[in-house]
C-alpha positions in Angstrom: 106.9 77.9 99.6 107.4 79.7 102.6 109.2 83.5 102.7 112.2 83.7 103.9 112.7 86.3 106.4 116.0 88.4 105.8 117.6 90.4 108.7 119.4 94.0 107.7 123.1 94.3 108.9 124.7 97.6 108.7 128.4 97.6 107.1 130.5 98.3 110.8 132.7 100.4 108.0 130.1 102.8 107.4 129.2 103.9 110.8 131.2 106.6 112.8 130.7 106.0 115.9 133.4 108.9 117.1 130.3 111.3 115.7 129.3 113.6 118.2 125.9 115.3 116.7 125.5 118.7 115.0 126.5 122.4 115.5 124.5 125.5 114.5 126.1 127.4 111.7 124.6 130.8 111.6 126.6 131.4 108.4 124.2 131.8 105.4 124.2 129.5 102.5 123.8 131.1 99.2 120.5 131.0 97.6 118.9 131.3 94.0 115.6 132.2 93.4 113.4 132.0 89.9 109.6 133.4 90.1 107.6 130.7 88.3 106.1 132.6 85.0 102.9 130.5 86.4 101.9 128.3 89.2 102.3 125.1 90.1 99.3 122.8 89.9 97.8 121.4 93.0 95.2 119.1 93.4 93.7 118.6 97.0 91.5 115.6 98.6 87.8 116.1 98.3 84.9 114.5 100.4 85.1 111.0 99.2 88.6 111.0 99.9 88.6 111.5 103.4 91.2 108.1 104.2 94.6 108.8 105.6 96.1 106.5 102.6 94.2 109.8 100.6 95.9 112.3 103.3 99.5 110.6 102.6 99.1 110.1 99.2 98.2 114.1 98.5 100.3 115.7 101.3 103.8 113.7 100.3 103.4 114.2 96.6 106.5 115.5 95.4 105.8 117.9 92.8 109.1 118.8 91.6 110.2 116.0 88.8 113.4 115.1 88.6 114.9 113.4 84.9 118.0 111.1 86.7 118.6 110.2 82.6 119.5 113.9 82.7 123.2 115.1 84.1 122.2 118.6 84.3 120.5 120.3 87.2 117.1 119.9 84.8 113.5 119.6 86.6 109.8 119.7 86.0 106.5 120.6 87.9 102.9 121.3 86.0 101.3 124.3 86.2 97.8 125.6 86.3 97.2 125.2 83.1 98.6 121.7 82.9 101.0 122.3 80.6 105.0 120.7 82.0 107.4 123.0 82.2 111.2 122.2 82.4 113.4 124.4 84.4 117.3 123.8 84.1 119.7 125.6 86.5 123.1 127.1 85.4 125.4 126.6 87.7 128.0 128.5 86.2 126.3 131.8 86.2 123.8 131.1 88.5 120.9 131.7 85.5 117.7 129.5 84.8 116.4 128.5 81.9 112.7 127.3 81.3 110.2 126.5 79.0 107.4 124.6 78.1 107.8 121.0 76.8 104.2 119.3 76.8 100.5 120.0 77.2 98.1 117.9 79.0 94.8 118.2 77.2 91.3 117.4 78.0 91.7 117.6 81.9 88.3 118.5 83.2 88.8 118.3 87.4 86.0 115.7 89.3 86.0 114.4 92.3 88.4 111.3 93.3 91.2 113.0 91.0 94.4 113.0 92.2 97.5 114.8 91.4 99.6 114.3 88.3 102.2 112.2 87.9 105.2 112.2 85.6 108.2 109.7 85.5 111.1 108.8 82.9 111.6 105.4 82.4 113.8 106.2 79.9 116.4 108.4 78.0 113.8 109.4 75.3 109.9 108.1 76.7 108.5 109.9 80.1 104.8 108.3 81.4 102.6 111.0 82.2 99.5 110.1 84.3 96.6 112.5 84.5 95.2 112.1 87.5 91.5 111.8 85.9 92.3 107.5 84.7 94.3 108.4 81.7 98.4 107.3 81.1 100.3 108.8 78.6 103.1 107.5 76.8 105.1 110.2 75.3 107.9 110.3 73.2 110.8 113.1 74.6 113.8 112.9 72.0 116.8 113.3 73.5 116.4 115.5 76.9 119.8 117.0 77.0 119.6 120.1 74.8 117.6 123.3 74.4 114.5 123.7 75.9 111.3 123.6 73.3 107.5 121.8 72.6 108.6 119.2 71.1 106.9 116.1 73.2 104.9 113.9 71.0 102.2 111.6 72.6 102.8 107.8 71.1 99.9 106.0 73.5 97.0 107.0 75.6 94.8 105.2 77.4 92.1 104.5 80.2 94.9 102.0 82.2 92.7 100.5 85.2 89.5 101.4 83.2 86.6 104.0 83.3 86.3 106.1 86.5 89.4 104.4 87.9 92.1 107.3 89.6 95.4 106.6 90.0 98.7 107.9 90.8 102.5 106.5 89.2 105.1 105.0 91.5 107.5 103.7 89.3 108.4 102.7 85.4 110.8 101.0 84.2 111.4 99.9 79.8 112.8 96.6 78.7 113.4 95.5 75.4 113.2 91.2 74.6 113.4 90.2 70.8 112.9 93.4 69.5 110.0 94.1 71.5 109.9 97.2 73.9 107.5 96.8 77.7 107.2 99.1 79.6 106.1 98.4 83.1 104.3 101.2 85.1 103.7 100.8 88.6 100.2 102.7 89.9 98.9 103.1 93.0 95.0 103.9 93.4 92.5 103.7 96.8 89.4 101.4 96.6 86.9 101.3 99.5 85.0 98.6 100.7 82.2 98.1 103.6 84.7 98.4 106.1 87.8 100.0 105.2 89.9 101.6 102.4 92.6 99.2 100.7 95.7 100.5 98.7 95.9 98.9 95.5 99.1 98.5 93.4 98.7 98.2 89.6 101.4 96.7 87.6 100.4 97.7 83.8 102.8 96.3 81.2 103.0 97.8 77.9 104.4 96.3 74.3 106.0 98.3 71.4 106.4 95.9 68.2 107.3 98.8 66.3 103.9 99.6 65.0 102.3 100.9 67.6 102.0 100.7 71.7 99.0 98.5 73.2 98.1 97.1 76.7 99.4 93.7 77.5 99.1 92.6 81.0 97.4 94.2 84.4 98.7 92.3 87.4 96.9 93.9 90.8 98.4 93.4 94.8 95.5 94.8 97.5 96.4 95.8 100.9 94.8 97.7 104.0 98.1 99.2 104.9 99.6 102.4 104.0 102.2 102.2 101.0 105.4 103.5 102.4 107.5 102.1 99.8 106.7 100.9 96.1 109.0 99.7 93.2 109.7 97.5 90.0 112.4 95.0 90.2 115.2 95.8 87.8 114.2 92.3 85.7 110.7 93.1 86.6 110.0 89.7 87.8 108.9 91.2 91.2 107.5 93.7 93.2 109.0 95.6 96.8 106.2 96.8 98.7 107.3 98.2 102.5 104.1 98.9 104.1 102.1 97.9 107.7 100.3 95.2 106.4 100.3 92.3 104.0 100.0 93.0 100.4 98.8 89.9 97.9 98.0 89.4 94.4 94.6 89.7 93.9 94.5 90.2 89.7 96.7 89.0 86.8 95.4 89.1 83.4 97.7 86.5 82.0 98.1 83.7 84.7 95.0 82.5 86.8 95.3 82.8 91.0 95.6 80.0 92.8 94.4 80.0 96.1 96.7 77.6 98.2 94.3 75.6 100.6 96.1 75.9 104.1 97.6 72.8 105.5 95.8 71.1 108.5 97.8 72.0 111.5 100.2 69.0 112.6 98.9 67.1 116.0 101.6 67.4 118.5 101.9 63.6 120.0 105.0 64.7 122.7 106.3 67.2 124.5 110.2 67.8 125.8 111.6 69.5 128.3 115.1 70.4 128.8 118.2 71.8 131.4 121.5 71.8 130.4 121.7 68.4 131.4 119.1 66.2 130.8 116.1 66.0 128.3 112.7 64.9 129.6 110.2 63.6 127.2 106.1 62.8 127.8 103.8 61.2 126.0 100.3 59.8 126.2 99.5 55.9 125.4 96.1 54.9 124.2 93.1 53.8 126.8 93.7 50.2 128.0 97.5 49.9 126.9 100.1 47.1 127.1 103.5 48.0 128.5 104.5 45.0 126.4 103.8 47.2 123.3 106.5 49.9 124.2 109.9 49.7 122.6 112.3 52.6 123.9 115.4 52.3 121.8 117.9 55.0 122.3 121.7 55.4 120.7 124.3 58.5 121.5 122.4 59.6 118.0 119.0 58.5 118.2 115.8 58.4 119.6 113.0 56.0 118.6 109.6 55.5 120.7 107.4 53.0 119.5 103.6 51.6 120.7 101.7 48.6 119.6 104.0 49.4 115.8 103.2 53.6 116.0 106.2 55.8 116.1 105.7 58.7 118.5 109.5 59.7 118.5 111.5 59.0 115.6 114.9 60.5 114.5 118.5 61.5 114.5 119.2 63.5 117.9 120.7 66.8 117.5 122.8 66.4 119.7 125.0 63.2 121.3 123.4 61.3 124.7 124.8 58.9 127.2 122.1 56.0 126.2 123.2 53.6 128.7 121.6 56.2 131.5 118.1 56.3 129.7 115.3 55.4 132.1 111.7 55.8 131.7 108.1 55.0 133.4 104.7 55.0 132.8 101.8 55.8 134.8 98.7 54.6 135.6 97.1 57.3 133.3 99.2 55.6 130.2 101.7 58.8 130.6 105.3 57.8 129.8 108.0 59.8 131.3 111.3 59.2 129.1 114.5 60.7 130.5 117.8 60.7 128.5 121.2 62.6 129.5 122.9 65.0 127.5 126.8 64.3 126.9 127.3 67.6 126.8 126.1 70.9 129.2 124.6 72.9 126.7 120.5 73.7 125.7 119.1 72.6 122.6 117.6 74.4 119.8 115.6 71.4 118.6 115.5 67.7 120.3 115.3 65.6 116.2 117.8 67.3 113.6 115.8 69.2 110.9 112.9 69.6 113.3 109.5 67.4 114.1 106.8 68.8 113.7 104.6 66.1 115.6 106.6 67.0 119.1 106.7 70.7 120.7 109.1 72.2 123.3 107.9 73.6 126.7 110.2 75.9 128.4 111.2 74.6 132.1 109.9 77.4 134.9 112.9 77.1 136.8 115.3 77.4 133.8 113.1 81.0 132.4 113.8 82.2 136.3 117.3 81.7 136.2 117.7 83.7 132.5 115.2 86.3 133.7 118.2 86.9 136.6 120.8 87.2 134.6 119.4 89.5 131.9 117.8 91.9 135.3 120.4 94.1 135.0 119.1 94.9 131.4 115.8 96.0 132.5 117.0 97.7 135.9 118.0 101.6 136.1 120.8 100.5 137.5 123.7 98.9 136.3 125.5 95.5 137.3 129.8 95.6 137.2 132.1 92.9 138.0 132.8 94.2 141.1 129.1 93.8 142.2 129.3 98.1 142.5 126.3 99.1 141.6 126.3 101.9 139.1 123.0 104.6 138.0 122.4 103.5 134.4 119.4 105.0 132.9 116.8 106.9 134.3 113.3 106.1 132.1 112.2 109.2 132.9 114.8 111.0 131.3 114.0 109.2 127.8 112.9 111.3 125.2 109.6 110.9 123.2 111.5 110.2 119.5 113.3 107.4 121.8 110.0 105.2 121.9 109.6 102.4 119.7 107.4 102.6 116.7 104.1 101.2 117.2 103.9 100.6 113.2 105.3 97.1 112.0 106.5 98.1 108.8 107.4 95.1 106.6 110.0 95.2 103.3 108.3 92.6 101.0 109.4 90.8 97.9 106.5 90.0 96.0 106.9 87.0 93.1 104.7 88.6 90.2 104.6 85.6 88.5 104.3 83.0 91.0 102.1 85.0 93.0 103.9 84.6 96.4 106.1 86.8 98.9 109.3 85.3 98.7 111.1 87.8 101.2 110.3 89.7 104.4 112.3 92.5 106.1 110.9 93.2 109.4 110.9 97.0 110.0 109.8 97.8 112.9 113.1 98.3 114.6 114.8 100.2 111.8 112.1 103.1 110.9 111.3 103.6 107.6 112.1 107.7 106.8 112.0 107.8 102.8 113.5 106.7 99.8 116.0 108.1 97.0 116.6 107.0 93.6 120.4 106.8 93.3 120.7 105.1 89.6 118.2 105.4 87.0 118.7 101.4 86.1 118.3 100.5 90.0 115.0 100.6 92.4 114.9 103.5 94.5 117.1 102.9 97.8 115.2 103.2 101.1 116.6 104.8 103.8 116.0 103.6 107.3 116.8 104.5 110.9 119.4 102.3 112.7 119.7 102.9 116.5 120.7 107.0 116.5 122.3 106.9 112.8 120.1 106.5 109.1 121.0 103.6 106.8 120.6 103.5 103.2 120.1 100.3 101.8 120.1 99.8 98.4 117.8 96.4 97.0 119.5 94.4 94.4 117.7 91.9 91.9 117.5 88.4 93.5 120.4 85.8 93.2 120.0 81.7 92.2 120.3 81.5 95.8 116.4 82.0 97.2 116.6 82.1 100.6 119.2 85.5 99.9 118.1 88.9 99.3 120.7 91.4 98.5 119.4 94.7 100.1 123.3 96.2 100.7 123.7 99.1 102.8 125.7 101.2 101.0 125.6 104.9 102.9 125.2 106.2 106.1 123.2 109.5 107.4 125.4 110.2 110.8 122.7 111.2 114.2 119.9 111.8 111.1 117.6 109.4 113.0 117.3 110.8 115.6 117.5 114.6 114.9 114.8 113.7 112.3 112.6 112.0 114.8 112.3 115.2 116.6 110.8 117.2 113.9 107.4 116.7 114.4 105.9 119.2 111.6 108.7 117.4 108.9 107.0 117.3 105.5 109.7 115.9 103.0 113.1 114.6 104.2 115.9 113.9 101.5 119.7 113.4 101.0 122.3 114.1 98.5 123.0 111.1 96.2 126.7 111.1 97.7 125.2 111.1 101.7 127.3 114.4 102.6 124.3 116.1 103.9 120.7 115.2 104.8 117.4 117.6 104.8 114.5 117.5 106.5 111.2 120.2 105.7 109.0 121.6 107.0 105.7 122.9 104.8 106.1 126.4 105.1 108.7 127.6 107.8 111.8 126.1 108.2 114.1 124.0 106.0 116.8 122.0 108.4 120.3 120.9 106.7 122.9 119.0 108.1 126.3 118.5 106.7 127.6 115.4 107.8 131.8 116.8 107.3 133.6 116.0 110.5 135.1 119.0 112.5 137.6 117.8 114.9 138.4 121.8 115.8 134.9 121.6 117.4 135.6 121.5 121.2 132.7 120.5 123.8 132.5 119.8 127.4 130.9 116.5 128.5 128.4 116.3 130.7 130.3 113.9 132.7 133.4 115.2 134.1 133.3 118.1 133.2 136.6 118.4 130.9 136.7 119.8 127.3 137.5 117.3 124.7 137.7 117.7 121.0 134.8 116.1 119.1 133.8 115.3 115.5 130.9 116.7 114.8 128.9 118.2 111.7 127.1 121.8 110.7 123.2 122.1 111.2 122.1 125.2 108.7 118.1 126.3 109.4 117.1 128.6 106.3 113.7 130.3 106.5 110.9 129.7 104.0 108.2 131.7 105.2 108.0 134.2 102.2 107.7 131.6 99.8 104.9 130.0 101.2 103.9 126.3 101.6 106.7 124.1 99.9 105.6 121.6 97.3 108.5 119.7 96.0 111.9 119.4 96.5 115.2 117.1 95.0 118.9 117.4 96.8 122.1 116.8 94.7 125.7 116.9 95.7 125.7 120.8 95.0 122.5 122.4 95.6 119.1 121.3 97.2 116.0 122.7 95.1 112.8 123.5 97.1 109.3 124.2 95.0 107.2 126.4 96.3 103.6 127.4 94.5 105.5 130.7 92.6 109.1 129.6 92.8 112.1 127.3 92.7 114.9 128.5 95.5 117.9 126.9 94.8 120.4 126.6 97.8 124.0 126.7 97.6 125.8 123.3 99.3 129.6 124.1 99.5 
C-alpha cells in the first residue's frame, strides 16, 4: 500500500498576526548558579568517526537529563567519574540540592564510543546506555523524595551485540497480560564502501516477573541525518524526520518481504484539454480497418474500441455534449477524437478514479496564458486593479535566513510490523528547528518553522481511518523562525512547555530569550509613512555565558531555563 502523504495546517487561532517582532530589554533576569562538586562527562568524536551524522550526533547531545515523571525542578548529567548525579532546584529559597544516585561501572573509554545516554521510561525504571554497547535497566523507586544511592541495576546487556556503539533516543514501558516491554529506541552509525548510514534500533524488552530478557530487535537503515526519532505511544510504529528514506532492514520476529515493483503501465492515449473541449489521440495497429473502430460516447462516458480492444474505457468525470463528438484518422493509423465539454472548466482527470493506461499533456497555449496571469507573482513589481503599477519586492533586499532550505526533510510514519511507511510529511517548506517532550505518555512534539512564526505540532497515535495522521498543532512560537534563522553559531534551541518564551544558544557566549507577552505600550514608527503607531510586540533578553565556558545541556520550564556548563548549572529566573 502506498503512503499517504499528509499536509500540516496551522490552527488560524494560534497565530498573531498583529505581532510586531521583539524589543531589547536590558533589564537583567535573575540568575542562580551551583559549582558542580565534579564535572560533567564528555565524550568527543575520534578518527573513525569523522561523518557529520558523528559531528551532529556528539555536538547536539544534551547532557542535562531531565525526569518529566518528576514535578519538581529535578535533573541529571554524569560526571567524570561516571557516576549520575541528581541536582534538584528549590525554588522557594533559591537552594540546590544534589547527590549521587547511580554508578556506571566497568567503563573502559575506546574508540567509536559515544556519549552516555540516560532516559525514564517510567515512574520507577530509567534505561542507562553506556556508550561502550552496554544498556542498563535500572530500577529507581519512587523519584520524588530525598536524594540517596539507592539505584539498583535489574538488566544488563550487550543490546546490538559485541563492538556495537550506540546512543538512546527514546523508551517507552507497556504492560499486556501481566507482562512488562520495554521498548528502547537506539540510534548507532554503520559505514559502508561508500557512505555512512544511520541506523535506528528498536530493542524490546519482557519482564514476566522473574527476570528481564531480550525479545525482539527490529532495525530501519538510512543515509540521511536523524533529525527526529520516536516510539509511537502503542508502539506499533516508528517517526523518523530525516533527509532521506529510512526502511526496515532487520526484525527478529517477522521475515522482510521484499515487494517486487510493479511493471510500469503502457500508456495507449494521450488527452489534451481547454476549457472547452477535450482532444484525445491514439495509435491503431499497422494495416488497420476503419471498420474495426467503434467510438461510442454519452454525456457520461467514453468508450474507444479496435478490432474488440478497449483503448478508452470509462465513466467521464465530467458531463459532454456527445452529439458534437467528431473524430478522424490518418493515414499513419492516428485517431484524433474530439469531444465538447458541457461545461467551461479544466479537468483534473479525463475517466473518474483515474486510468492509468492514458496520460495528460498540458496544451502550450493554455501553460502561456497561466504563466501571464501568475507574472505578477514573480515580477518586483506589483499588479492592482487599476493597472497602477506598484514596487513590490526588491530580491536584492532578501535576507540570507529568507532562502529556502536546500534539505528535503521528510516526517515519516514507519509500520514496524508491516514493514511499510504508511505516512509522509513533506518538510521542506516548514524547517525542522527541534523537538520538546511536552507529556511523558506522548512522543516528543516537533517544532517547525511556518512562514516568519514556529509551530509546534504534536503527533498523535494513528486513527481506524489510514489515510489520517493526527499531527495537531497545538502552540505557536511568535517571529521565532525567523529570529532563529539568523543565529548562525545557535547550538541548542528550546521552549517552555507552555510556549511563553523561546531560547536559542549559543556554545559559549550568548544565550538569546524571547518572551512572547504582548506590549501594546510599545510604540514604533513604520518605515512607511512615517507615523508612530502602537505595536504588540515581545522582550528579547541576551544573558552572557562566557565565564562558564562551553554550554553542554540545557531544559526550559514555565519558570526557569537551566543551562549546563562543564562546572555548573545556572539557573535563570523567567518572570
Amino acid at each position: 500500500m502506498p503512503s499517504c502523504v499528509i499536509e500540516l495546517r496551522c490552527d488560524r487561532r494560534l497565530l498573531d498576526h498583529e505581532f510586531e517582532g521583539y524589543k531589547l530589554n536590558l533589564q537583567a533576569l535573575p540568575q542562580h548558579k551551583l559549582d558542580l562538586i565534579s564535572s560533567v562527562d564528555k565524550v568527543y568524536p575520534d578518527d573513525i568517526q569523522y561523518s557529520f551524522i558523528h559531528a551532529r550526533l556528539f555536538a547536539l547531545h544534551n547532557h542535562l537529563i531531565v525526569d518529566k515523571w518528576d514535578p519538581r525542578f529535578s535533573f541529571y548529567y554524569v560526571d567524570k567519574q561516571q557516576q549520575i548525579r541528581n541536582v534538584t532546584f528549590e525554588n522557594i529559597n533559591n537552594t540546590f540540592q544534589s547527590g549521587v544516585v547511580y554508578t556506571i561501572t566497568n567503563i573502559e573509554r575506546r574508540p567509536g564510543h559515544f556519549n552516555i545516554g540516560v532516559i525514564f521510561p517510567s515512574p520507577n525504571l530509567v534505561v542507562i546506555t553506556d556508550g561502550t554497547g552496554y544498556l542498563h535497566i535500572v530500577s529507581t523507586g519512587a523519584r520524588n523524595g530525598s536524594v540517596s544511592e539507592s539505584w539498583k541495576t535489574l538488566h544488563s546487556t550487550l543490546a546490538l551485540g559485541e563492538n556495537k556503539c550506540y546512543t538512546i533516543l527514546d523508551s517507552r514501558l507497556q504492560e499486556n497480560n501481566e507482562v512488562e516491554f520495554l521498548h528502547c529506541l537506539l540510534q548507532s552509525v554503520e559505514q559502508t564502501d561508500k557512505q555512512f548510514n544511520s541506523v535506528l534500533s528498536w530493542v524490546t524488552f519482557s519482564n514476566d516477573g522473574i527476570q528481564w530478557r531480550q525479545s525482539l530487535l527490529r532495525q530501519v537503515q538510512g543515509k540521511g541525518i536523524v533529525h527526529y526519532g520516536a516510539l509511537e505511544t502503542d508502539c506499533t510504529a516508528l517517526y523518523v524526520a530525516s533527509n532521506n528514506m529510512f526502511k526496515v532492514t532487520h526484525d527478529s520476529e517477522k521475515e522482510i518481504v521484499v515487494k517486487t515493483p510493479e511493471a510500469p503501465t503502457q500508456i495507449i492515449y494521450t488527452w489534451m484539454q481547454t476549457t472547452e473541449d477535450i482532444s484525445i489521440t491514439l495509435k491503431l495497429e499497422n494495416k488497420f480497418n476503419k471498420k474495426h473502430l467503434i467510438v461510442s460516447v454519452t454525456p457520461l462516458t467514453i468508450k474507444v474500441t479496435y478490432a474488440g480492444k478497449d483503448y478508452v474505457n470509462g465513466k467521464l468525470k465530467h458531463s459532454v455534449d456527445s452529439e458534437l463528438t467528431t473524430w478522424n484518422i490518418q493515414e499513419n493509423g492516428q485517431v484524433d477524437i474530439l469531444i465538447t465539454k458541457s461545461e467551461s472548466k479544466l479537468w483534473d482527470e479525463l475517466i473518474e478514479n483515474g486510468d492509468k493506461t492514458g496520460e495528460q499533456i498540458l496544451d502550450p497555449s493554455l501553460i502561456a496564458q497561466v504563466h501571464e496571469r501568475l507574472s505578477h507573482l514573480c515580477s518586483e513589481t506589483e499588479v492592482t486593479d487599476n493597472d497602477q503599477s506598484l514596487t513590490g519586492f526588491n530580491a536584492a533586499e532578501l535576507e540570507e535566513c529568507d532562502a529556502a532550505s536546500e534539505e528535503d526533510t521528510v516526517l515519516t510514519r514507519i509500520d514496524i510490523i508491516k514493514h511499510e511507511v504508511t505516512h509522509r510529511i513533506p518538510l521542506s517548506v516548514n524547517q525542522y528547528l527541534f523537538h520538546i517532550n511536552l507529556e511523558p505518555h506522548q512522543a516528543p512534539a516537533l517544532c517547525l518553522r511556518h512562514d516568519v512564526d514556529a509551530c509546534i505540532w504534536q503527533p498523535y497515535a494513528q486513527l481506524i481511518n489510514t489515510e489520517t495522521w493526527p499531527v495537531k498543532h497545538i502552540g505557536t512560537l511568535l517571529a521565532f523562525g525567523y529570529v532563529q534563522s539568523s543565529k548562525q553559531n545557535r547550538k541548542f534551541t528550546a521552549c517552555s512547555p507552555n510556549f511563553s518564551y523561546s531560547v536559542v544558544c549559543e556554545a559559549s557566549r550568548h544565550i538569546f530569550i524571547y518572551r512572547h507577552s504582548g506590549n501594546r505600550d510599545c510604540q514604533l514608527r513604520r518605515r512607511t509613512g512615517g507615523q508612530m503607531q502602537q505595536v504588540k510586540v515581545g522582550m528579547q533578553h541576551v544573558v552572557n555565558i562566557d565565564s562558564y565556558g562551553e554550554v553542554l545541556g540545557v531544559e526550559a520550564t514555565n519558570e526557569y531555563l537551566f543551562i549546563l556548563t562543564e562546572n555548573t548549572l545556572l539557573v535563570i529566573g523567567i518572570h
